[in-house]
C-alpha positions as a printed Julia matrix, in Angstrom:
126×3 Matrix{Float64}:
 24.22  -16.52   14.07
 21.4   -16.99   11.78
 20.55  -14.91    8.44
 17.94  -12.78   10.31
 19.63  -11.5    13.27
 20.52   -8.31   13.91
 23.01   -6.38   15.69
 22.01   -3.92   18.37
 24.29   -0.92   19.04
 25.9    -0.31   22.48
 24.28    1.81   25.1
 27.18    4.36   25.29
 26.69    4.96   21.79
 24.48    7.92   20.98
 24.51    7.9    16.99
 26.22    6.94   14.16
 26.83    8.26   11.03
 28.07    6.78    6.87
 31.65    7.45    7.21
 32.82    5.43    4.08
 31.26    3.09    1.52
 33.93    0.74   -0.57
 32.55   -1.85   -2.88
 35.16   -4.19   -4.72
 32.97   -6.39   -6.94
 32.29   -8.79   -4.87
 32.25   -7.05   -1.36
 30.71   -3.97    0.1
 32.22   -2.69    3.14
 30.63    0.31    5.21
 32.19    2.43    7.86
 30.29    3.87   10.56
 31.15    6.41   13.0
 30.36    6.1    16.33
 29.32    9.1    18.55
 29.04    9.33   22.62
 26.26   11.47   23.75
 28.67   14.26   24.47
 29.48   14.15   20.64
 33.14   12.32   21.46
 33.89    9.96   18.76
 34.01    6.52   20.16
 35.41    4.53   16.96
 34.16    2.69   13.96
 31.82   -0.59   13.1
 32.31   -2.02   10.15
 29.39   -3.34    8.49
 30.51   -6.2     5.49
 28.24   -7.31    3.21
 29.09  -10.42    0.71
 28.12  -11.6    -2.1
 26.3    -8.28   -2.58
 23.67   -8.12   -5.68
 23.38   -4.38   -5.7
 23.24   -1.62   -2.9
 21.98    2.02   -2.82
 22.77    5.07   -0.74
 20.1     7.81   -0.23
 19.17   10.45    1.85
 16.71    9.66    4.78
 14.15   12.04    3.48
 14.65    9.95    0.55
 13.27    7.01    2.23
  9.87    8.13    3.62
  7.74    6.22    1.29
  8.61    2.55    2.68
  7.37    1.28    5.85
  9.9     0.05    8.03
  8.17    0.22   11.39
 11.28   -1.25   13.41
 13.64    1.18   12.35
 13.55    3.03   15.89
 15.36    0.01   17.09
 18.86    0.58   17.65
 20.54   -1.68   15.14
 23.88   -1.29   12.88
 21.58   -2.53    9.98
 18.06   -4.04    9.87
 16.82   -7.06    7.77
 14.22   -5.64    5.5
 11.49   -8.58    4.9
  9.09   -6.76    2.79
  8.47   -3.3     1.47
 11.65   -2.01    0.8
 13.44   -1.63   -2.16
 14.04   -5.08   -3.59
 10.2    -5.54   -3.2
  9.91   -1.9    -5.58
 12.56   -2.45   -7.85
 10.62   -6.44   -8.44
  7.07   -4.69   -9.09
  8.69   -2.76  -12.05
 10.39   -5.38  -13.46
 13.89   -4.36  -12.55
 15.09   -7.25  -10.37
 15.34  -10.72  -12.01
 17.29  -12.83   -9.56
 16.19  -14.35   -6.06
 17.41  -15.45   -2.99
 18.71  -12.38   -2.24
 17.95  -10.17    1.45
 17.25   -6.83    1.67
 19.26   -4.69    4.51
 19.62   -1.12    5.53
 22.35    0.38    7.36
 20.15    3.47    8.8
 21.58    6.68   10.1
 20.05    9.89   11.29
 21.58   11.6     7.81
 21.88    8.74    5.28
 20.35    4.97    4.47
 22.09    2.27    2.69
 19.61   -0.21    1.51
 21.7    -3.83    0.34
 20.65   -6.58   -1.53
 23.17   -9.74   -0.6
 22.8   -13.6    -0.49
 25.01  -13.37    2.33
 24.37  -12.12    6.06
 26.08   -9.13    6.99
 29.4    -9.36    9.39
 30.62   -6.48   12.03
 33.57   -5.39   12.87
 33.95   -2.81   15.86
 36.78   -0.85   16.54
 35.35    0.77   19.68
């Protein structure tokens, strides 16, 4: 699996949501919540990030003002090449390290954007 891939969600799944964020220094490990079309839960997918530089958790509405025209893609997180927040946080001045990649785990209530040097891994419990 290469840096850039990304995982597409199963057909039977009609949404997820942010069930739990946990961030131990060095690793950042998000819980989502799968949902059936009838509302059923169907389990959890895991979402680990390594060697994690810094991660944020917003609101969607919070999110408007950056581009990401693949978002409508049904993905458990999306590799953000430019435009997002590490691009914003670099034009003020506020990110000094590189090699990082940007990632957002995007729901229809809340976005987790991730800076890591490492690609994310999944877990599912579905």
């Amino acid at each position: 699996m290469n840096s850039m891939e990304e995982i597409a969600m199963e057909e039977n799944i009609s949404n997820i949501e942010l069930a739990s964020v946990n961030f131990d220094q060095w690793v950042l490990t998000v819980g989502l919540r799968a949902y059936a079309s009838n509302n059923s839960v169907l389990g959890m997918v895991h979402v680990i990030f390594k060697d994690v530089r810094g991660f944020r958790y917003l609101d969607e509405g919070d999110m408007l003002r950056y581009p990401f025209p693949d978002i409508k893609i049904r993905n458990y997180f999306h590799h953000i090449a430019s435009n997002g927040w590490s691009d914003q946080e670099s034009d003020f001045g506020n990110v000094v390290t590189s090699g990082h990649q940007e990632y957002l785990v995007a729901t229809s209530n809340e976005c987790l954007s991730v800076l890591s040097y490492s690609q994310p891994i999944i877990v599912k419990s579905l």
